[in-house]
N, C-alpha and C positions, 0 to 999 in steps of 0.2 A: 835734182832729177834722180830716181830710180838709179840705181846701181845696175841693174838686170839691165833696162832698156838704156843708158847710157851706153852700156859695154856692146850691146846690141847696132844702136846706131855709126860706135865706133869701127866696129867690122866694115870690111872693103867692099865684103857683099851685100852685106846691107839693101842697099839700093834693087840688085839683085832681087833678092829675096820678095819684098813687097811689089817687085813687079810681076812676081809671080803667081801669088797670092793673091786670094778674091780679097775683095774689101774687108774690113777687119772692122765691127761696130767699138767695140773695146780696145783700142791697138794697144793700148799700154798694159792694159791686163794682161791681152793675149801672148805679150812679147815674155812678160815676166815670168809666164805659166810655161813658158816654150822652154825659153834659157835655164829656168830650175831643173826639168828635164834635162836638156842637152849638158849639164853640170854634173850630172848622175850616169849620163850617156857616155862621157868623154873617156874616163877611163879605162872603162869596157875595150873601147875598141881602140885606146892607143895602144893597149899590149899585144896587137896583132892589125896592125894597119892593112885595110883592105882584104882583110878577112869576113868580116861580119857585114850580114847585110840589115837592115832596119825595116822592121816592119809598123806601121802607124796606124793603128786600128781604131776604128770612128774617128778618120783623119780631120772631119771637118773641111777646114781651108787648109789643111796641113803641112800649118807655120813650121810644127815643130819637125816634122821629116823634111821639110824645104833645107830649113836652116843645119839639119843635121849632114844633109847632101853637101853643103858650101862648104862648110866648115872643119867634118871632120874625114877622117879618112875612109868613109867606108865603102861597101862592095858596091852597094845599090840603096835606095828607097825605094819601099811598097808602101804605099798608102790606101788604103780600105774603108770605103763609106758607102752604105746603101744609098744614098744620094751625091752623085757627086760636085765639087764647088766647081762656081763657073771661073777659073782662072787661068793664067799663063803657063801651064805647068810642062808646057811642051818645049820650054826653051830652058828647063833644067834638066843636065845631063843626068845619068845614072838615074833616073826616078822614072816611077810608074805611078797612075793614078788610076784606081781599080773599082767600077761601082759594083758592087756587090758586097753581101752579108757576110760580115766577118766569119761567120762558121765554114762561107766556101771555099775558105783559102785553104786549099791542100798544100802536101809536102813543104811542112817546117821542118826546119833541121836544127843540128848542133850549130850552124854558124848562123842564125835569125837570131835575133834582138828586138823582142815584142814591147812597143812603146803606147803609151795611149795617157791622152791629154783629159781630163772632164769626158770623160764615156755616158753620161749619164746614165741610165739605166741598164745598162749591160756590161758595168764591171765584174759581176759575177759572171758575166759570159765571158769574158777578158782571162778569168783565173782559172777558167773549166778550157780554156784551147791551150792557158799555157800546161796545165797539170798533165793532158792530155796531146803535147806535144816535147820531143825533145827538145826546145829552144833553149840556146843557152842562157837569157835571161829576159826579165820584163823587168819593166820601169811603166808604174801608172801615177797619176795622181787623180783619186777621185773624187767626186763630187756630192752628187744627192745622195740622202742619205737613205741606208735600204733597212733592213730588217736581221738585226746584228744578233742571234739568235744566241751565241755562243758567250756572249757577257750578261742574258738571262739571268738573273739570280746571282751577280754578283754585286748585289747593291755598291760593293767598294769603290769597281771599278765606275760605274755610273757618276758616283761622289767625285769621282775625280778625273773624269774624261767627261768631254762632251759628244752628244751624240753622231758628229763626224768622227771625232776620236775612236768610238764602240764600233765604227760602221769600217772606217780604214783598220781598225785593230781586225774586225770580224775577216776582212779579205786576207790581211795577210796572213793569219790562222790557218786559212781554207787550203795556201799554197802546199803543197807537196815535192818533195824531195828534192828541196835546193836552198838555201842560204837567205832567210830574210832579215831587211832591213828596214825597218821606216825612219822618215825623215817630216821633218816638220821646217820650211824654211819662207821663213817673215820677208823675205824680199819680194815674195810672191805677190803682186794689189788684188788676191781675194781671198777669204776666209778659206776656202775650200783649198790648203794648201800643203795637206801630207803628201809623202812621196812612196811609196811601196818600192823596193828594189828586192829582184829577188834576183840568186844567180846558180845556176848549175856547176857544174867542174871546177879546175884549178882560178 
């Protein structure tokens, strides 16, 4: 079994969690794409427990701010989908599920942790709220691939990244004034499995 979704089912809440959550057509993708997150997540907010609150932007079924309510310390979950999933989310404490356009979410602060799973089309909208807001960090992992403008003309890079690789390299280029990191981690069951971390302050 998966390493991700073994460690997954081993949690207490576990159980919890998928009763919360709309149906999952992928579960074992979706578990894996969660937990790679929440692995990027953890540290953040152990150096200040119940400080940071989470924000989940194109939550989806939003496995990964569910699971991040259970498990880790933080202040609260916002989860953000112009559509929202038809789930149980009312019987997890500290969360909000918000249907609305991620652009309408006013007042981010230094204590939000902007998270977003497979955004599809709107990761560069993802990098234009965080550039354009104080949060103290994001964590995305994206997906389709968009128009990586800025590895244009560098034949090298092309030879030696593939076109998700130019597309996540392009976003995290785009970030401003904070600490980036990418990650690329194979536990993930889908191709689409770089990690963008960026972090503001200490």
């Amino acid at each position: 079994m998966n390493r991700y979704v073994n460690e997954f089912l081993n949690m207490r809440c576990s159980g919890d969690v998928l009763n919360a959550v709309s149906r999952m057509s992928k579960a074992e993708k979706e578990i894996t794409e969660s937990m790679a997150v929440i692995k990027r997540l953890k540290p953040l907010v152990l150096q200040h427990p119940m400080e940071y609150s989470v924000i989940d932007l194109c939550a989806g079924n939003a496995l990964t701010g569910v699971i991040a309510v259970h498990m880790l310390p933080v202040k609260q979950v916002i989860a953000i989908d112009k559509k929202k999933r038809k789930g149980n989310y009312d019987i997890v404490k500290r969360f909000i599920y918000l249907e609305m356009d991620i652009n309408q979410k006013d007042a981010i602060s230094t204590t939000d942790i902007l998270i977003s799973v497979h955004p599809c089309q709107t990761a560069d909208r993802i990098i234009d709220i965080f550039n354009n807001t104080p949060a103290h960090a994001l964590i995305l992992m994206p997906c389709c691939n968009g128009m990586s403008d800025d590895v244009t003309g560098k034949p090298w890079l092309h030879a030696k990244m593939s076109e998700y690789d130019c597309w996540t390299y392009h976003l995290a280029n785009n970030i401003q004034k904070a600490k980036v990191n990418i990650y690329t981690d194979n536990m993930v069951l889908s191709p689409k499995n770089n990690i963008i971390v960026a972090k503001r302050g200490k």
